[in-house]
C-alpha positions as CSV (number, residue, x, y, z in Angstrom):
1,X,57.6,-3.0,-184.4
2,X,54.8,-3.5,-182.5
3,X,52.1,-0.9,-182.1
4,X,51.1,1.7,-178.9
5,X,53.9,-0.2,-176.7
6,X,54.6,2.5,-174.3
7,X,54.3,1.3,-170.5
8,X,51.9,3.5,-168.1
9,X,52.5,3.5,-164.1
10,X,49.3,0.7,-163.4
11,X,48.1,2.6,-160.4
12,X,47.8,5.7,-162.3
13,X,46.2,4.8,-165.1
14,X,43.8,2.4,-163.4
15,X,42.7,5.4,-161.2
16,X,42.1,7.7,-164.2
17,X,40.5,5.3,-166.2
18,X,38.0,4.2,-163.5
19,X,37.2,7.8,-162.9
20,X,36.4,8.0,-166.6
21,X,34.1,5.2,-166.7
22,X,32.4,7.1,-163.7
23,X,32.1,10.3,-165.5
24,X,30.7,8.6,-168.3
25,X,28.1,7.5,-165.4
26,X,27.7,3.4,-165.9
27,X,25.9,2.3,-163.3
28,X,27.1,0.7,-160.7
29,X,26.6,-2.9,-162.1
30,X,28.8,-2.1,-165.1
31,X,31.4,-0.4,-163.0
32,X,31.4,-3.6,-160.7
33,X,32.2,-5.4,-163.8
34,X,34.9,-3.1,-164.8
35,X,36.8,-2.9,-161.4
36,X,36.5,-7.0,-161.2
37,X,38.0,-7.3,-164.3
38,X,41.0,-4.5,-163.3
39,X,41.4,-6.8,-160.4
40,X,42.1,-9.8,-162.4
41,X,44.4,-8.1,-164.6
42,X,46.4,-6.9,-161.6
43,X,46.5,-9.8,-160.3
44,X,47.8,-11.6,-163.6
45,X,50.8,-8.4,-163.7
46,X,51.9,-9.3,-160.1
47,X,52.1,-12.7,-161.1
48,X,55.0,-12.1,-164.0
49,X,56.4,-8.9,-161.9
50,X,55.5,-6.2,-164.0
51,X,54.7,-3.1,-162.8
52,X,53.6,-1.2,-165.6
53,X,50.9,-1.9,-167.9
54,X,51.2,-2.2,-172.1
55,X,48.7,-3.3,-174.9
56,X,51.1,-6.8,-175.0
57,X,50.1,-7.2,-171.4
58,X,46.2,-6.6,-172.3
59,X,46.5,-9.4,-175.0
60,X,49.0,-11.9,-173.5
61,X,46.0,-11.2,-170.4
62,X,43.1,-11.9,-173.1
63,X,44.6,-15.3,-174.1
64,X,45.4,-16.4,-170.6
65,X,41.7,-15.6,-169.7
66,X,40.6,-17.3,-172.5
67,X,41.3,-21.2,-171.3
68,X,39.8,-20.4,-167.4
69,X,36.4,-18.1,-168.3
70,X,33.2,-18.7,-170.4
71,X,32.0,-16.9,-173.9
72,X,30.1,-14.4,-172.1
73,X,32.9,-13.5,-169.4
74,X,35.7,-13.5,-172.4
75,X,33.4,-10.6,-174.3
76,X,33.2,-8.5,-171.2
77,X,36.9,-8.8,-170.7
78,X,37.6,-8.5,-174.6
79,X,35.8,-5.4,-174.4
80,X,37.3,-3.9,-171.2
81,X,40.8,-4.1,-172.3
82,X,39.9,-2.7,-175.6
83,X,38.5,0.8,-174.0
84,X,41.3,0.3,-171.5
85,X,43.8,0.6,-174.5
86,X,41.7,3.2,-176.5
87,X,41.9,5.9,-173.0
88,X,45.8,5.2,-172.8
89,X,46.3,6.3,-176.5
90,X,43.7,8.5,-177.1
91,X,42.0,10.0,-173.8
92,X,38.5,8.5,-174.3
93,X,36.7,5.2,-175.2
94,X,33.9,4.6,-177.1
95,X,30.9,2.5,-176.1
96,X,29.4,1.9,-178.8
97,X,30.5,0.2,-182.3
98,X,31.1,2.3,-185.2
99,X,31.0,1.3,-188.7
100,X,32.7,3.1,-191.3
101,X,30.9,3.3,-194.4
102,X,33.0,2.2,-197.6
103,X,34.0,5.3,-199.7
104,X,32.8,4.9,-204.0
105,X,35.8,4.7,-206.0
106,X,36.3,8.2,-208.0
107,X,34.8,9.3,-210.4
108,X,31.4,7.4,-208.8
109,X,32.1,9.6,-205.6
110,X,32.4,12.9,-207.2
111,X,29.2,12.1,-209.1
112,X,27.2,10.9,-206.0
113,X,28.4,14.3,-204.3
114,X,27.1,16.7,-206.8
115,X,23.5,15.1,-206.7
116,X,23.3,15.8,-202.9
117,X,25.0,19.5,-203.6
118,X,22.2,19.7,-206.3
119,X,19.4,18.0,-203.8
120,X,19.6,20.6,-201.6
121,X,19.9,23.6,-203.5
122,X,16.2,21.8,-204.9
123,X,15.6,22.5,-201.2
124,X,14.8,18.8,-200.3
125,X,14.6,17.7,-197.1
126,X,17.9,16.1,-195.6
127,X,15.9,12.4,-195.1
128,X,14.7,12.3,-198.4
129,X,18.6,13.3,-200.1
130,X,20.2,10.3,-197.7
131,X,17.4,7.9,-198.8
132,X,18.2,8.3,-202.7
133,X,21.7,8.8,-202.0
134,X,22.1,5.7,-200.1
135,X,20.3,3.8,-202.9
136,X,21.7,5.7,-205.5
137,X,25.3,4.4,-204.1
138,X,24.2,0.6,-203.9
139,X,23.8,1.0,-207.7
140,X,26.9,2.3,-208.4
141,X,29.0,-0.1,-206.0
142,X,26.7,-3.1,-208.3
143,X,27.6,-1.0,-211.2
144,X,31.3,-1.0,-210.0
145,X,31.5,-4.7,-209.7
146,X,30.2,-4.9,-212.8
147,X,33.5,-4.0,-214.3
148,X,31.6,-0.2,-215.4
149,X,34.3,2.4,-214.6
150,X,32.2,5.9,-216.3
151,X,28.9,7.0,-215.8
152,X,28.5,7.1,-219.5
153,X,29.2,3.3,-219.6
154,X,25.7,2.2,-217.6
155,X,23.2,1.2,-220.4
156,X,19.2,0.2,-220.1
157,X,20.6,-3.3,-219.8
158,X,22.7,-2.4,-216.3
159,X,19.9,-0.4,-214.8
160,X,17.3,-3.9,-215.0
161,X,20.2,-5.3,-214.3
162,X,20.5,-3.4,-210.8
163,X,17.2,-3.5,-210.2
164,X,16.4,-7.0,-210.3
165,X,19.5,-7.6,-208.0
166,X,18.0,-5.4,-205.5
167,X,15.7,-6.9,-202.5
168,X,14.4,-3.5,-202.3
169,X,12.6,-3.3,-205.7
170,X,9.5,-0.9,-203.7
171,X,11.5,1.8,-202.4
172,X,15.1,1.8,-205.0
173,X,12.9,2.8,-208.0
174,X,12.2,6.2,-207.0
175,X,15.9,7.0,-205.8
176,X,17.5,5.5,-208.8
177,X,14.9,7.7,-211.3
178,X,15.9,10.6,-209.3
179,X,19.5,9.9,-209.8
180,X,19.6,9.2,-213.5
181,X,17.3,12.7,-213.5
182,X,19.8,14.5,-212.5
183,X,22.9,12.9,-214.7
184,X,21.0,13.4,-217.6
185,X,20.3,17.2,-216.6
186,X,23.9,18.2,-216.0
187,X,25.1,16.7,-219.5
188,X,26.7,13.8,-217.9
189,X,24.6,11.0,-219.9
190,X,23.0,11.8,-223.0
191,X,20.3,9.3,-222.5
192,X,17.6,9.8,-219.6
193,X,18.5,6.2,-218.2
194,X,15.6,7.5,-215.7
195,X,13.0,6.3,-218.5
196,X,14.6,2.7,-218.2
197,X,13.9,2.2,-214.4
198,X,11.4,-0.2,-214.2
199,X,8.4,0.5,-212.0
200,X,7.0,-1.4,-208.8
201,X,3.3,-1.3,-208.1
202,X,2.6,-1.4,-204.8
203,X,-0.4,-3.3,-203.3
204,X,-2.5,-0.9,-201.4
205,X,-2.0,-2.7,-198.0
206,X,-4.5,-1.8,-195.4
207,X,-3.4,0.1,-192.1
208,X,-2.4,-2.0,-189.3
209,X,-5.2,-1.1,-186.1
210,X,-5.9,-3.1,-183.0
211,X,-8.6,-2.8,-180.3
212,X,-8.8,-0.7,-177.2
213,X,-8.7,-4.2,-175.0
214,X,-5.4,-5.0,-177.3
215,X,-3.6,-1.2,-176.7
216,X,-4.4,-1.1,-173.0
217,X,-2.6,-4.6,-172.7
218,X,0.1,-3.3,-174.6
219,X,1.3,-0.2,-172.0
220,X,0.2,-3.0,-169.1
221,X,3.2,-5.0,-170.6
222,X,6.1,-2.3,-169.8
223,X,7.6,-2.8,-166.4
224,X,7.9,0.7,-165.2
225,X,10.3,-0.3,-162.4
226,X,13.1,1.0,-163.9
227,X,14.3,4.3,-165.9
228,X,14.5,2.5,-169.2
229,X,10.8,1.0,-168.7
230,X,9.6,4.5,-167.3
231,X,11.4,5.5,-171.0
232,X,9.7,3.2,-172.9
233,X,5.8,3.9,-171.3
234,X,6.0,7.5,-172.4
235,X,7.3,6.6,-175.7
236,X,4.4,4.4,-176.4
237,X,1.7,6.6,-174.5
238,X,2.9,9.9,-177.0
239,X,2.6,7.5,-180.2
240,X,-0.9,5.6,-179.0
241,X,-2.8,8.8,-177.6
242,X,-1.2,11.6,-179.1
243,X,-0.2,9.3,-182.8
244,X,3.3,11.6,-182.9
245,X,5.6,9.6,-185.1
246,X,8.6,8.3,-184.6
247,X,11.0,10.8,-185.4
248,X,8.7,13.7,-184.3
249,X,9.2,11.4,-180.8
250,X,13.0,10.6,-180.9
251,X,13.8,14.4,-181.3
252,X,11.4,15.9,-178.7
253,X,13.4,18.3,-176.6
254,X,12.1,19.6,-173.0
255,X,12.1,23.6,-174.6
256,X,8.9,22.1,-176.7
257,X,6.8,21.1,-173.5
258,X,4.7,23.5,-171.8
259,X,3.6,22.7,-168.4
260,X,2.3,25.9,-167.9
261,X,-0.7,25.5,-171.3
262,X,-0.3,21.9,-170.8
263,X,0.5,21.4,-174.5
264,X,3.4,19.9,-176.9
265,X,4.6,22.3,-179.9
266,X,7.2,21.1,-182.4
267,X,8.3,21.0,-185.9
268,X,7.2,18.0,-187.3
269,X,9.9,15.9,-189.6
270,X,8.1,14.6,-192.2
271,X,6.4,18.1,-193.3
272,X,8.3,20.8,-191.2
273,X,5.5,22.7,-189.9
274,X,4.9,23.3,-186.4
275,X,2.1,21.4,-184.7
276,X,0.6,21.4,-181.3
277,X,-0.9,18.8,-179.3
278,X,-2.6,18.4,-175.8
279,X,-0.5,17.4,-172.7
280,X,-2.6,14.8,-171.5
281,X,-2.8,14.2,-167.9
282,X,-1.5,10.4,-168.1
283,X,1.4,11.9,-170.8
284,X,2.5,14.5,-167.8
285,X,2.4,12.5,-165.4
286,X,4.2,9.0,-167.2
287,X,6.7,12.2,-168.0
288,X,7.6,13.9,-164.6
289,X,8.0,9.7,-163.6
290,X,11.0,9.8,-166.2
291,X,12.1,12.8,-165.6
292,X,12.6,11.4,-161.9
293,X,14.3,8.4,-162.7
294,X,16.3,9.7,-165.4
295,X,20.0,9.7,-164.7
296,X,21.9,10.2,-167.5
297,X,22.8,14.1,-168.2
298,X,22.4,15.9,-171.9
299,X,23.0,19.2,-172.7
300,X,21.4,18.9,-176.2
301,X,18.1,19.3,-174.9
302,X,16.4,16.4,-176.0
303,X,14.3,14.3,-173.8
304,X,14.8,10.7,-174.6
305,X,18.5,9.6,-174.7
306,X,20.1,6.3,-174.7
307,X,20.1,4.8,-171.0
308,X,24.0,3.6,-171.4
309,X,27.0,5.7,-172.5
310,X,27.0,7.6,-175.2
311,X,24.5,9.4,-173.5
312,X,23.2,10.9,-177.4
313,X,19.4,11.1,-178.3
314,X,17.7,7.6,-179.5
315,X,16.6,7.4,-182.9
316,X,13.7,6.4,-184.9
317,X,14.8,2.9,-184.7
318,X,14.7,3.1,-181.2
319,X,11.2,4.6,-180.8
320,X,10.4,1.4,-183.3
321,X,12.0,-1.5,-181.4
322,X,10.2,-0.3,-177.9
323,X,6.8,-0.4,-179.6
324,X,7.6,-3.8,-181.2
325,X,9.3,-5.2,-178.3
326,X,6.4,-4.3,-176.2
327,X,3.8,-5.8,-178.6
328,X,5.8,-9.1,-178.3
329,X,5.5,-9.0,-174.7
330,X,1.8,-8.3,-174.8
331,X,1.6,-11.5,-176.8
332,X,-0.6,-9.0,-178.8
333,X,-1.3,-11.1,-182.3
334,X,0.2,-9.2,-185.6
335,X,-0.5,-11.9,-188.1
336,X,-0.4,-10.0,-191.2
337,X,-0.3,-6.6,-189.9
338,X,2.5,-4.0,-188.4
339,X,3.4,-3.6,-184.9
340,X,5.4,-0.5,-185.1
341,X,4.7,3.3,-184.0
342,X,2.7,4.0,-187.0
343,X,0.3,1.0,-186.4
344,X,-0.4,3.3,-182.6
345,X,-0.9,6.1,-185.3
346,X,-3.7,4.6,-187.6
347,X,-5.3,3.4,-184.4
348,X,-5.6,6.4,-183.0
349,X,-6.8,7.7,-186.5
350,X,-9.2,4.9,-187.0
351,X,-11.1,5.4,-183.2
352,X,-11.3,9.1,-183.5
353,X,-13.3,8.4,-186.8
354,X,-15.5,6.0,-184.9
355,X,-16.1,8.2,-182.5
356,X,-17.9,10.5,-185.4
357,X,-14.8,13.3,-185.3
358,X,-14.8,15.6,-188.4
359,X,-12.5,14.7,-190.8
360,X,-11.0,18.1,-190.3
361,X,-10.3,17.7,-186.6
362,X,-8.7,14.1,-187.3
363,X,-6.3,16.0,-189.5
364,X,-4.9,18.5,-187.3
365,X,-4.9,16.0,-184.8
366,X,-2.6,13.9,-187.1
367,X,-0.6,16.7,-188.3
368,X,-1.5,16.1,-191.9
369,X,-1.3,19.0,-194.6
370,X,-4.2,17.9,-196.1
371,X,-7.3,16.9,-194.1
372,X,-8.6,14.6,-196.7
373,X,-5.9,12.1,-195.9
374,X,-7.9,11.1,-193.0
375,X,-10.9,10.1,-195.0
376,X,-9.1,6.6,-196.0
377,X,-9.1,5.4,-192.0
378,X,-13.2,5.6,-192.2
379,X,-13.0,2.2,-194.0
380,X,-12.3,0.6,-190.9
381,X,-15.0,1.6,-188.9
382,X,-17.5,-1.3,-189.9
383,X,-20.4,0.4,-188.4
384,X,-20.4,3.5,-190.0
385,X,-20.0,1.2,-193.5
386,X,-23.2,-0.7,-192.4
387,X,-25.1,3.0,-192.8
388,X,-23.5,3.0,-196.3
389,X,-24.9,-0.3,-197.8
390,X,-27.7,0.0,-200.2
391,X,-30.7,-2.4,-200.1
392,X,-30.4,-5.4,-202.6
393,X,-32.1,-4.4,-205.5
394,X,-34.9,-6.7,-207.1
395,X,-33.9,-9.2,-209.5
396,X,-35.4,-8.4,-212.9
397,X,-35.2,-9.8,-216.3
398,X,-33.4,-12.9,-217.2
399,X,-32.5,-13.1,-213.3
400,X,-36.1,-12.8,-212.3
401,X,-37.2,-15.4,-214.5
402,X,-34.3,-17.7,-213.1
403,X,-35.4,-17.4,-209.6
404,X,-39.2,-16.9,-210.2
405,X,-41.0,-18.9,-207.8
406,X,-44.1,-20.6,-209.0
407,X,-47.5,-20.2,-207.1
408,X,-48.0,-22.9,-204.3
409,X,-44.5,-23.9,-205.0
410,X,-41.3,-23.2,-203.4
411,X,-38.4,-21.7,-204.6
């Protein structure tokens, strides 16, 4: 029997699920898309008499659609009748993809719970549990395919084994050490399989910085004509002038800006304490510009939401892809060096110490716990490194005598 077959009264439903999508505020270009659409599937009911609309209709639609439209056309349509069907079963659509994560077979599952149970009663922060969970389960779902049904049953062999599968051999070591930590602390291996992670050593890569001429053309490249490129100014202005990171960005809510102090107080992510920067008079006013154009409406609070329906807060990723994105339009060259929000950072970093700031004030600047984390940017400024050369020293001894130069003679 074929599923979700009940018939719905067209005119009905077609009114309901248009005043949905305008609820949900598209704009008017996506609604004009959707009612052109509803049109042609009307049209196409009237055609074979029906009256009343079904998910067999939808697809028997689909098909016919399918020899008379192009690829991009089809996906619109594909997509529209699949919301279409989603609000007659279950009262809402989504607009956005989501993927369901696979589940670990048991007892993998149980295992992989009780290390985040145990994470945070060690009173770790939620990013750092989903990173080493997330890697943690990779080697278990290898393990698992590796015909290894018990925890017991992974030897030092299956951990290299892991390992050199991975294409993350930087960043798995210290999840998977973790891991095997706590296995071996709650009795469930009697071998620290920890010890048998083998380590990466990473190459101290230098911080990614660009010139002033370079990070002017970058915010000269974002069309601020509409409310996404309004969006994406700010976002770039708060990571090049104010070096927030990205999360600290994506999760800024309107309750942490004070108009009245002209300042910006929040609770960083990566070290939870509060910090508190100056509202700079190009940030407030690239902010009551977005503020203006912004349509979409939030109750969470937060400032920066996605521009389309869900109308939820952006991520990190987000915050990442506009700085990139704009560096590509600047035609900006990154040969061998990052393009992301915490390039912005390290530049900002980098100019303050140029400019002869204390170390100290570059710190709380930055946010960092420990001022002495700014000292590393001062290798960049190449003037302040030419005060720091010594004189060449004399050649003496055996080198003297080599590159003695005899009287009247030349050397």
């Amino acid at each position: 029997m074929e599923p979700n077959t009940k018939k719905h009264g067209w005119h009905q439903t077609r009114s309901e699920y248009l005043r949905y999508l305008e609820n949900m505020q598209l704009s008017k270009r996506r609604l004009s898309d959707y009612v052109w659409i509803l049109n042609r599937l009307e049209r196409y009911m009237n055609s074979g008499n029906e009256c009343d609309y079904s998910e067999k209709i939808g697809k028997a639609f689909m098909e016919e659609m399918h020899n008379t439209l192009g690829p991009d056309s089809l996906t619109v349509i594909r997509t529209t009748i699949r919301r279409l069907n989603d609000f007659i079963s279950q009262g809402k659509c989504a607009f956005h993809a989501i993927k369901i994560k696979p589940k670990l077979p048991e007892p993998f599952q149980g295992h992989l719970d009780g290390y985040v149970e145990f994470s945070r009663l060690r009173g770790l922060r939620e990013s750092t549990i989903a990173r080493n969970a997330e890697y943690s389960k990779k080697a278990l779902f290898f393990f698992w395919k590796q015909g290894i049904r018990r925890i017991s049953d992974i030897y030092p062999q299956n951990v290299h084994a892991v390992f050199m599968a991975s294409n993350e051999k930087s960043n798995m070591p210290i999840s998977l050490r973790s891991f095997f930590k706590y296995l071996y602390k709650i009795g469930i291996n009697n071998v620290d399989l920890s010890l048998n992670v083998p380590s990466v050593r990473k190459p101290q890569v230098l911080p990614s910085i660009y010139t002033k001429d370079e990070t002017a053309k970058l915010l000269a490249s974002v069309d601020k004509s509409s409310e996404m490129g309004k969006r994406d100014y700010l976002i770039i202005l708060l990571a090049q002038k104010l070096g927030m990171r990205s999360g600290d960005i994506s999760k800024l809510k309107y309750s942490e800006i004070n108009f009245l102090t002209k300042t910006i107080t929040f609770i960083q992510e990566k070290t939870l304490a509060p910090h508190t920067l100056e509202l700079l008079p190009e940030i407030e006013a690239a902010l009551l510009e977005y503020l203006k154009a912004k349509c979409a409406v939030n109750d969470s609070g937060y400032i920066f939401i996605r521009t389309i329906p869900p109308y939820e807060k952006i991520t990190r990723v987000v915050v990442s892809n506009v700085v990139r994105k704009a560096f590509k339009k600047a035609d900006i060259c990154t040969d061998g060096k990052k393009c992301g929000p915490h390039s912005l950072r390290m530049t900002l970093a980098s100019e303050l110490i140029s400019e002869n700031t204390p170390y100290m004030a570059v710190g709380r600047i930055l946010g960092h716990g420990d001022p002495n984390v700014a000292k590393r940017y001062v290798k960049f400024d190449i003037e302040m490194l030419r005060d720091c050369a010594l004189d060449v020293p004399k050649p003496s001894g055996a080198l003297a005598e080599k590159f003695r130069v005899p009287e009247g003679g030349r050397q």
